[in-house]
Steps between C-alpha positions, in 0.01 A plus 500: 500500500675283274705197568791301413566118400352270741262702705292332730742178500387278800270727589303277792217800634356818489432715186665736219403748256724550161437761340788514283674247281615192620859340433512095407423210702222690706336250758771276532406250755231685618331336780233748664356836456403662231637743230296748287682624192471770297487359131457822285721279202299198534810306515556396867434125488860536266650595795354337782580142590173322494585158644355533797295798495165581344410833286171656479330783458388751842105415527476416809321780703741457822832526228351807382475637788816390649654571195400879466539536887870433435565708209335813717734384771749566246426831404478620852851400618647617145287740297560252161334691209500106376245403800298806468438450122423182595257571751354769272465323200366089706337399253737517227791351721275214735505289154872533417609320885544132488459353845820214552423263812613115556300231425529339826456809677193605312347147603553572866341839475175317312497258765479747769227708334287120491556420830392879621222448308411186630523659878279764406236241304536305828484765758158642349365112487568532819336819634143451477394842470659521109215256443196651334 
């Protein structure tokens, strides 16, 4: 649940959950995906390497979700008292993870929210019967 020095080190897709502590130089060259970390010290930015990578806090509804999707994943495949507590207690822990994702990839996600967005706007422009 816990990891060593350089975790996530090139990572270029998909997406992890920490929920231990983290060894040195976390996010290393860290390209794509994204990487929620359990921060129960409040000192993970120490460890992580934050040149390319942005850290925030989990508010988005769709990282919540995601986020406690994963951690129930978790507990099913391994029964870790750490995830149930977790689970039990959300509200206590959801404050204490720090969400880690690259600038560059965060931009590309934004952009592909707008440009849904802007199908959608167009397609009801388009459909008459949204009119009122």
């Amino acid at each position: 649940e816990g990891t060593g020095d350089h975790c996530c080190e090139y990572m270029t897709g998909g997406r992890v959950v920490i929920l231990g502590k983290t060894g040195r130089n976390f996010a290393a060259g860290m390209s794509g995906g994204i990487a929620y970390v359990l921060d129960t010290d409040g000192n993970f930015d120490y460890f992580c390497n934050k040149g390319l990578v942005e850290l925030s806090a989990v508010e988005d509804k769709t990282d919540i979700r995601d986020l406690q999707e994963m951690i129930s994943q978790h507990l099913a495949h391994t029964q870790s008292l750490l995830a149930s507590t977790i689970l039990t207690n959300w509200d206590e822990y959801l404050p204490k993870f720090v969400k880690v994702i690259p600038f560059e990839y965060k931009k590309v996600l934004e952009e592909q929210k707008l440009r849904a967005l802007e199908l959608k706007l167009q397609q009801t422009e388009d459909n008459p019967a949204h009119h009122y």
